[in-house]
C-alpha positions as CSV (number, residue, x, y, z in Angstrom):
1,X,115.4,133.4,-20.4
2,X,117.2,130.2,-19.3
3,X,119.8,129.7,-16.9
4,X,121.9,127.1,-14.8
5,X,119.0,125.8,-13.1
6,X,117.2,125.2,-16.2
7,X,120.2,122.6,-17.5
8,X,120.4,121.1,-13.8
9,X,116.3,120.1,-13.7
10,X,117.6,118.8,-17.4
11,X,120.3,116.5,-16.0
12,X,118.2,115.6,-12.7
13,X,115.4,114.3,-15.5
14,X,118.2,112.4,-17.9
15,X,119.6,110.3,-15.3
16,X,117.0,109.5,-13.1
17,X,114.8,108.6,-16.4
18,X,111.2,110.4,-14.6
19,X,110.2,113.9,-13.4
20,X,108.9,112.0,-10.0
21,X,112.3,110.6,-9.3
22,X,114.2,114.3,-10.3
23,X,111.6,116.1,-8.2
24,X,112.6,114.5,-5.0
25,X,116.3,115.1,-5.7
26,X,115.6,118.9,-6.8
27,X,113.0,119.2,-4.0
28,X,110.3,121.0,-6.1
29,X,106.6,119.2,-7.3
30,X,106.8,117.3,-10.7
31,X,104.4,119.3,-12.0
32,X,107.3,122.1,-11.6
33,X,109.9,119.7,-13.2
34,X,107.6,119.3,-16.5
35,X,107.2,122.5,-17.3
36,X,110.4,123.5,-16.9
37,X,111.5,120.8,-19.3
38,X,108.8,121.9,-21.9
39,X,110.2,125.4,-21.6
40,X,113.7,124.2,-22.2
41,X,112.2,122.3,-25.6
42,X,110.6,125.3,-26.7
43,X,113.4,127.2,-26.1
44,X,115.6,125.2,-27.6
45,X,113.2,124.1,-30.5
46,X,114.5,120.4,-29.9
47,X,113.0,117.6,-28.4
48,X,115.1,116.3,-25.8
49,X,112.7,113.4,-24.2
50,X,110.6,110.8,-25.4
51,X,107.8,109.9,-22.9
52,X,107.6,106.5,-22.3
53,X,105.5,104.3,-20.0
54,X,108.5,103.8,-18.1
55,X,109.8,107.1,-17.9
56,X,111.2,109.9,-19.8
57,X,114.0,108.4,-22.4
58,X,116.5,110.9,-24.0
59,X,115.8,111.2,-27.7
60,X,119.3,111.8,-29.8
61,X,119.1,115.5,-29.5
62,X,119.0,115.6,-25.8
63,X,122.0,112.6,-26.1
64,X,124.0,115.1,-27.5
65,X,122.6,118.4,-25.9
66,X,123.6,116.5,-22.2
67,X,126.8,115.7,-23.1
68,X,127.4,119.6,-23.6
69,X,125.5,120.4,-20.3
70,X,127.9,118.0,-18.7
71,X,130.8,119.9,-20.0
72,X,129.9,123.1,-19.2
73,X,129.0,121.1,-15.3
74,X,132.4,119.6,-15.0
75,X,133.9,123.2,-15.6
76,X,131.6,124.6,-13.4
77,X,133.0,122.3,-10.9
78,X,136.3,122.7,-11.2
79,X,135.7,126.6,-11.2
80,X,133.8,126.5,-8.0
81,X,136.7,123.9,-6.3
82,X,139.3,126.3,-6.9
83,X,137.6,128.8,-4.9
84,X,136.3,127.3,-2.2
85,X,138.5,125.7,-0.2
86,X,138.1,123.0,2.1
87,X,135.5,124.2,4.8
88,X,133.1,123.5,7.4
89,X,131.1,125.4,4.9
90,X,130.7,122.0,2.3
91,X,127.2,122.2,0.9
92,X,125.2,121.4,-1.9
93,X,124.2,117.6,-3.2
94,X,126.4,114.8,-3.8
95,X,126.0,111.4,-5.1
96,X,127.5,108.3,-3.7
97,X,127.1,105.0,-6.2
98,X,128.1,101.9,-4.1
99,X,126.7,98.4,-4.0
100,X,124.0,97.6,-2.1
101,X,125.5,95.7,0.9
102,X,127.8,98.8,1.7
103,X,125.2,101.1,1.2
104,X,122.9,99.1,3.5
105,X,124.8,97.9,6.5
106,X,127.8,101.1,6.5
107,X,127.0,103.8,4.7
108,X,124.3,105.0,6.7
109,X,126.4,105.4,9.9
110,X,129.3,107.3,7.7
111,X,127.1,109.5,5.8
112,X,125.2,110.2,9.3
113,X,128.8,111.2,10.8
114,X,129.9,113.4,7.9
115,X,126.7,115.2,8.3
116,X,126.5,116.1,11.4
117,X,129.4,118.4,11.0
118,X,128.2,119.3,7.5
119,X,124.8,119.7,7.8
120,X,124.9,121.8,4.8
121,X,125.8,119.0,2.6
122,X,123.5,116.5,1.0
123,X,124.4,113.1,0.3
124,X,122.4,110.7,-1.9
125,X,122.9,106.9,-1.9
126,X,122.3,105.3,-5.5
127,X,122.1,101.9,-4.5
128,X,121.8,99.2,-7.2
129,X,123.4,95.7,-8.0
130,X,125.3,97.4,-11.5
131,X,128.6,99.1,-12.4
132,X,127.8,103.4,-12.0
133,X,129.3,105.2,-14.9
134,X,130.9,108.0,-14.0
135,X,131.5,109.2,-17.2
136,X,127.6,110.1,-17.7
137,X,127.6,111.5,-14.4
138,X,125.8,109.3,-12.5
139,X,127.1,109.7,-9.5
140,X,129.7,112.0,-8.2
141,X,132.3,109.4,-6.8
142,X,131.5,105.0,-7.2
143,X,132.7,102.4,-4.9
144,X,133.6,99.5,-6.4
145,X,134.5,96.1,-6.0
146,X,136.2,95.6,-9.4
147,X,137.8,99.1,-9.9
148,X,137.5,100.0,-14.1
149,X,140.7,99.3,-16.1
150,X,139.7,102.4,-18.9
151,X,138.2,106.0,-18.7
152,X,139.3,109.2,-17.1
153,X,139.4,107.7,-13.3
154,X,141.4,108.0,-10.2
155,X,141.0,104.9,-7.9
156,X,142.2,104.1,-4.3
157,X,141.7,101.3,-2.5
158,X,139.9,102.4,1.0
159,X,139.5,98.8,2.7
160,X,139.3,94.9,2.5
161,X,136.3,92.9,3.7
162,X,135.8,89.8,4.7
163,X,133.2,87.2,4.0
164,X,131.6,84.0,6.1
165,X,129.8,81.3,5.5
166,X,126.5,81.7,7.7
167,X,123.2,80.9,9.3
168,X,120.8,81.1,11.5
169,X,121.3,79.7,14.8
170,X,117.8,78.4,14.7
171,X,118.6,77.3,11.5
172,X,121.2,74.9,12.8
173,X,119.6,73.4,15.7
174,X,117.0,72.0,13.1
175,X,118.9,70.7,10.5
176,X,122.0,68.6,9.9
177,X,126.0,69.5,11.4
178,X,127.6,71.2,8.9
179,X,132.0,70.4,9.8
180,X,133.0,70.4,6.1
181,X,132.0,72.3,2.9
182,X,130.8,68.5,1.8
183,X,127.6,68.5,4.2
184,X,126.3,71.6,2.3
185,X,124.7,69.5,-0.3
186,X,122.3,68.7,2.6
187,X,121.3,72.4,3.1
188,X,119.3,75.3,1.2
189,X,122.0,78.0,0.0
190,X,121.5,81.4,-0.7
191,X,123.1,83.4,-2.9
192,X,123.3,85.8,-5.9
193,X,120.7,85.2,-9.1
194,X,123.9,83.3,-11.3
195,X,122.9,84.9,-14.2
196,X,122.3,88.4,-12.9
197,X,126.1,88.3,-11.4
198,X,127.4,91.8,-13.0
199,X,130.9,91.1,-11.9
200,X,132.7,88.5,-11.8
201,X,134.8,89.2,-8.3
202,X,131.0,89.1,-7.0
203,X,130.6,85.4,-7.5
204,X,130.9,83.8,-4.1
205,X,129.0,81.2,-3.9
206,X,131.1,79.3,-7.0
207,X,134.8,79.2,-4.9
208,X,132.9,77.2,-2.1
209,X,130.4,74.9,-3.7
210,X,131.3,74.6,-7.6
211,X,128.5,73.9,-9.8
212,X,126.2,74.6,-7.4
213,X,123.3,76.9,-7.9
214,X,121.9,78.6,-4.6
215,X,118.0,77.3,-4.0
216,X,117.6,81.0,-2.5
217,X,118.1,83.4,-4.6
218,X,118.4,87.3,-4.8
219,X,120.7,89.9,-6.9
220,X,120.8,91.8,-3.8
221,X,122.8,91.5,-0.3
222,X,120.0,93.0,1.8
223,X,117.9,90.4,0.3
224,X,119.9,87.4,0.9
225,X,120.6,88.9,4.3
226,X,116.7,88.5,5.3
227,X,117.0,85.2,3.9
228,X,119.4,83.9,6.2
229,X,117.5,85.9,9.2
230,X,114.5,83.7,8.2
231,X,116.1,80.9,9.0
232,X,115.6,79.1,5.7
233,X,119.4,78.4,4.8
234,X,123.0,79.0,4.6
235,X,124.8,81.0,2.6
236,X,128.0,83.7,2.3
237,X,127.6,86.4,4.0
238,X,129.8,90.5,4.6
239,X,131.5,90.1,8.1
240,X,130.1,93.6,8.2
241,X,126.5,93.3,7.8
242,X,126.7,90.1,10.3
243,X,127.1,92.5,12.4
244,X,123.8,93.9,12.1
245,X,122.3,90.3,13.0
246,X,123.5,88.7,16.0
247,X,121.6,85.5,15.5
248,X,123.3,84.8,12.2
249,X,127.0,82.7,13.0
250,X,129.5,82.2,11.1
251,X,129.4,78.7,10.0
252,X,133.1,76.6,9.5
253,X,135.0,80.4,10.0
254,X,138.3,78.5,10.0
255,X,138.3,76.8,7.0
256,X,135.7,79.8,4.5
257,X,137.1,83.0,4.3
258,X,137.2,85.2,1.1
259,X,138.4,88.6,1.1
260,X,137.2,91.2,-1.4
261,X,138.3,94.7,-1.1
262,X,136.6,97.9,-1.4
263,X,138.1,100.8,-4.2
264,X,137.0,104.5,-4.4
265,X,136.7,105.6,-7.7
266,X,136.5,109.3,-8.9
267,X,136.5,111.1,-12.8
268,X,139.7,112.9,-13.0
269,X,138.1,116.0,-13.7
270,X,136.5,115.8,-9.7
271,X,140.4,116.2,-8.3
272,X,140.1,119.9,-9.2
273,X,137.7,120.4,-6.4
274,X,138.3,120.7,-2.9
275,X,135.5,120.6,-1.9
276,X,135.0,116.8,-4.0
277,X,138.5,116.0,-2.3
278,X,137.3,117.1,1.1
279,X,134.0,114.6,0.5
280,X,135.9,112.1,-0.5
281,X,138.7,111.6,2.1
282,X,136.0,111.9,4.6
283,X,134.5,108.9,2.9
284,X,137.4,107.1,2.5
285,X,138.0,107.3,6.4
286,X,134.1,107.0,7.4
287,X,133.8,103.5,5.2
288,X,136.8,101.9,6.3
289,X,136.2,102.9,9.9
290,X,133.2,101.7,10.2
291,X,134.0,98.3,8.2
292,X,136.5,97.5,10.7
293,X,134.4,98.4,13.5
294,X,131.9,96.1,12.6
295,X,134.2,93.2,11.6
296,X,135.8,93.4,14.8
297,X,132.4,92.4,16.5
298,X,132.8,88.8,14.7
């Protein structure tokens, strides 16, 4: 006989494309996963996956068959939010999808502090250079840079950042003054992979050096962040995660200074919950707490 669980493992393995990966998020051996799966096909008399190389790929059946699973979650969801109010009881899992320099250099501390007086509640991280699509249920709640104009979505702007031109100090005694944006076609840049630039509001690099591609390249912040601790160039980087290496400086601070904002962005459906609104205010404050903290230290 199947029940809830049975669809969950389902929607673990659709969106996290391998029994591996859904094991780790359902806390039970992959082994486990597989045979529940099979059982669900069997009982069902549908194949739902195709087993790739790379994975496990939905087949159309199991395209269609999750779209009813996440109908029947959504109202599951709301059900649940309307009785439980907003506790020191929040438990369960819940997925954050943010970029990757929030989720390296803030997120940690917020999630840390929302957990210690929750420690019933489990938050995951999905950190990837992309666009997380709520409608499919990839995450419970996205932060965004470039907030979507279409869907079912609530968004609210939590916080603006603020972004430097940098390098290491090391860097700097060993290679050319840099007093205008002109000496930096004497220098190595970093920056974002051009053509892996998802968004457009992403594109640093372009508003202070036009038509120049960075040398050092990487589609992720962390990344480029290493980079610069290498000493091996200059490039833009989050007042926030400059805070995490004190022997990167902001270079010409007076005359570079773009400002990007952060937006919270939930599926309407989510607003039903209290316990999704409780988890997201508590974000909301945590992230721009802690980006202002650590902008204040440059």
């Amino acid at each position: 006989m199947l029940n809830w669980d049975d669809y969950r493992i389902f929607l673990d393995v659709a969106r996290s494309g391998s029994l591996s990966a859904a094991s780790i998020i359902l806390k039970i051996d992959a082994a486990t996963v597989g045979r529940r799966i099979t059982r669900l096909e069997t009982a069902l008399n549908s194949k739902l996956f195709n087993k790739l190389p790379r994975g496990y790929q939905l087949t159309q059946a199991g395209k269609d068959f999750k779209e009813h699973i996440e109908a029947i979650e959504r109202t599951e969801k709301i059900a649940r939010g309307s009785l439980q109010k907003a506790s020191a009881n929040i438990s369960g899992n819940f997925r954050i999808g943010a970029p990757d320099g929030l989720s390296n250099f803030v997120l940690p501390v917020v999630i840390s502090n929302i957990q210690n007086h929750h420690p019933n509640l489990n938050i995951q991280i999905l950190s990837l250079p992309r666009v997380f699509n709520l409608s499919r249920r990839e995450a419970d709640l996205a932060i965004m840079v470039t907030p979507p104009k279409k869907g079912r979505f609530v968004t609210k702007k939590i916080v603006n950042y603020n972004l430097h031109l940098a390098a290491k100090n090391t860097y700097l005694e060993k290679n050319s003054q840099i007093k205008s944006k002109n000496d930096l076609k004497n220098h190595n840049i970093i920056g974002y992979i051009p053509d892996l630039i998802f968004d457009p509001t992403l594109d640093y690099l372009s508003e202070v050096i036009p038509n120049r591609a960075p040398d050092l390249s990487s589609n992720s912040v962390a990344v480029q962040m290493q980079m610069l601790n290498l000493g091996i160039g200059v490039g833009l980087a989050h007042d926030f995660a400059l805070a995490h290496f004190p022997d990167i400086i902001p270079i010409l601070k007076n005359k570079i200074n773009q400002e990007r904002a952060f937006y919270m962005v939930r599926d309407r459906d989510d607003l039903a919950s209290e316990q999704s609104n409780l988890i997201a205010s508590l974000l909301d404050n945590g992230i721009k707490s802690e980006v202002k903290r650590l902008q204040s230290n440059n």
